[in-house]
N, C-alpha and C positions, 0 to 999 in steps of 0.2 A: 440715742444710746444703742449699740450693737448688743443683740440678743442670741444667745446660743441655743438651739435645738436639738434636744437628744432624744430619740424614738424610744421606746423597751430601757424607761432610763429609770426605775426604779430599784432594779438590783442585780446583780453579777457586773458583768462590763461597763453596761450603761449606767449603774450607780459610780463607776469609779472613773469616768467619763466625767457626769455631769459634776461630779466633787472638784476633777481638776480643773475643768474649762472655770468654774468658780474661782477655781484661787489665781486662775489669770486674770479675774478680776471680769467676768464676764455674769450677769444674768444669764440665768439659765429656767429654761423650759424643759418641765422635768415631763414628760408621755408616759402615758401608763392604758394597759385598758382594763384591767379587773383587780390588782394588788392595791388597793389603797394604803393598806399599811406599809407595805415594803415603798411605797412613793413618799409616803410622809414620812418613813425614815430618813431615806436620803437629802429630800428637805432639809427637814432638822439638822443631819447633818454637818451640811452647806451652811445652815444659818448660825450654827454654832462656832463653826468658824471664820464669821465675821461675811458670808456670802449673800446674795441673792436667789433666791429661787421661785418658780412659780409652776405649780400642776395643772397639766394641761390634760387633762384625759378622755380619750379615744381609740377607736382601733382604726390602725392604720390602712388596714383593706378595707372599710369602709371609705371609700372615696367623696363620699355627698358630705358624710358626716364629717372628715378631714377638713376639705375644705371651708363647710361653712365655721366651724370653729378656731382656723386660722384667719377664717377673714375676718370674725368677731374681734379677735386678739387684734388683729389690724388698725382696726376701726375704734379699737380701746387704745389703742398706743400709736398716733399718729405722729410721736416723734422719734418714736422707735423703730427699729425694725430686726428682722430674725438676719446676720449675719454668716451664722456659722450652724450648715444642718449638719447633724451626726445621724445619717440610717440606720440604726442599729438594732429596730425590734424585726426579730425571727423565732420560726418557731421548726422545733423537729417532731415529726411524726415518722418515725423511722421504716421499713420493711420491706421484703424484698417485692421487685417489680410485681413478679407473678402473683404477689397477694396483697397489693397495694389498690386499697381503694379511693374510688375517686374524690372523695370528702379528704384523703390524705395527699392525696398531689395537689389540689387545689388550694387548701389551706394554705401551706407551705408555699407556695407559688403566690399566693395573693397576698401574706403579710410582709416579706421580702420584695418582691420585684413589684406586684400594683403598689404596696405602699413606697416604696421608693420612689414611682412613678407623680401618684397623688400627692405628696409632700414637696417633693424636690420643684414640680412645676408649679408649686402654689406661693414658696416663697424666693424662686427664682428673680421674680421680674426687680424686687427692689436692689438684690442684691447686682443686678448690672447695671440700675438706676444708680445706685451708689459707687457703681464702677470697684465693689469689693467683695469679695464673699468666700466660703469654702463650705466645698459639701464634701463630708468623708463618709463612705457609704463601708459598713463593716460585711464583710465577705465571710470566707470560710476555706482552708484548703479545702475542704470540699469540692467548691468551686474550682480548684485548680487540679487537684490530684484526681480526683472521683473516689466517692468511698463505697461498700457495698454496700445495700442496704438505704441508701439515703439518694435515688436516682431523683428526687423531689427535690430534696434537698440541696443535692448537686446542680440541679438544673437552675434553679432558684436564683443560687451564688453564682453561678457562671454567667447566668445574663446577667443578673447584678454589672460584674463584672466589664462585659462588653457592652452595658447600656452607660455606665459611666468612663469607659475610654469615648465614646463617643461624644458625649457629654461634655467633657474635656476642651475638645476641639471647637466645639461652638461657640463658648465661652470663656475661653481663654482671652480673647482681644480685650474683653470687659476685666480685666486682671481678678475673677474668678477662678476660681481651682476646683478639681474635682479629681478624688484619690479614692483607694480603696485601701483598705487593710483587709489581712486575711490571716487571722490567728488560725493554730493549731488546736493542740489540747490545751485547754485553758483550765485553770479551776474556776468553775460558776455553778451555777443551778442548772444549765445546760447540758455540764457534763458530769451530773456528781452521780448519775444511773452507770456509769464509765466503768470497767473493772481498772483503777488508776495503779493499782502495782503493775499487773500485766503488761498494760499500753506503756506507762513512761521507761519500759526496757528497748521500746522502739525509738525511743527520741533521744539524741545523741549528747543532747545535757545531762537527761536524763530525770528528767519532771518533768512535770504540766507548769506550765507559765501562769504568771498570774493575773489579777483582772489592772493592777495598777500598771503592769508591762505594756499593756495596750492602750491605757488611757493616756502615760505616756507620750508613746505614739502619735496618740491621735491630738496630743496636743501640740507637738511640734509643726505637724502637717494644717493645725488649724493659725499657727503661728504665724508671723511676717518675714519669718525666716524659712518658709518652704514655698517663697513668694513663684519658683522658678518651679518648682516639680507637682506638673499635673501631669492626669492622665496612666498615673504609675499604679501598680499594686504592688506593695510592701506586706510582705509574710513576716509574722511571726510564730516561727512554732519550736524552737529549740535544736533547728536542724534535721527537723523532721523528714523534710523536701526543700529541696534547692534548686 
């Protein structure tokens, strides 16, 4: 059985992620590293409407600890396997360069791009043994526009970013996929510190998008119908940036 991965998949995007990868009929591994309750929400959820789900909990910059508890999950489900990663736990530590400390570039750099790193190469190999997979790694305009204040954060997303065009190309022949999304202002627990009147006078819908716009997304891209587009990063922000 094909198993879905969702990182920071407890609550905001990543709860509305693993809900719909669920109702495509996918197990899902729900990641979490400190909200247990907000993880056994979404659970429940999922199981209430008729889904599968299982908590996997970890932090994703911890690399020793990633792996060994994906290879446990491995080693418990040998006729399983993790299908579909979703990278989507990050974190902001926001402020300007000149009074950015180092525990706040680091952070941010290691739960983004090491944990992309640590996960994506742990449950890689089956997924080109099974000749199928899709890893959607969740970005950030950030990463494409640059914001002030958030050069960690930028940086983060941006290699995100050109570590999975790269990615793309290695694994394509194994009919594997590897995309990115990069929402705007979103409404979640990420952005609700946001002044949300002010900013959504910048965005040409004119809101913050919501968390099921993305999951959306990310479910087409996890689909058999975006068998052809890898390599791509797809924005969502309301016409934010084009």
């Amino acid at each position: 059985m094909k198993y879905a991965l969702v990182t920071g998949g407890s609550r905001g995007i990543g709860r509305a992620i693993c809900i719909k990868l669920a109702e495509m009929g996918y197990p899902v591994l729900i990641n979490y590293n400190s909200n247990i309750a907000a993880a056994k929400e979404t659970k429940r959820i999922i199981e209430e409407n008729g889904g599968k789900a299982e908590l996997i909990p970890f932090d994703v910059a911890d690399g020793q600890t990633a792996d060994n508890i994906i290879t446990q999950w491995q080693e418990n489900n040998p006729d399983h396997h993790i299908a579909i990663l979703v990278n989507n736990a990050g974190i902001r530590l926001d402020n300007t360069m000149v009074f950015m400390q180092n525990e706040e570039w680091h952070k941010v750099l290691d739960t983004t791009l090491n944990g992309f790193f640590y996960l994506t190469r742990r449950v890689l190999k089956d997924m080109l043994v099974k000749r199928w997979g899709r890893v959607i790694n969740i970005a950030s305009l950030s990463g494409i526009k640059g914001m002030a204040g958030q050069t960690n954060y930028s940086a983060a997303k941006a290699a995100l970013i050109g570590s999975s065009k790269a990615l793309a190309i290695e694994v394509a022949s194994r009919k594997v996929t590897v995309n990115v999304v990069a929402p705007g202002f979103i409404e979640s627990d990420m952005t609700k510190d946001l002044p949300q009147d002010e900013l959504k006078k910048l965005v040409p819908v004119g809101r913050f998008g919501k968390a099921d716009e993305v999951a959306d997304l990310v479910a087409f891209l996890a689909s058999d119908k975006s068998a052809y587009i890898t390599g791509e990063v797809i924005s969502i922000n309301g016409g934010l940036h084009t």
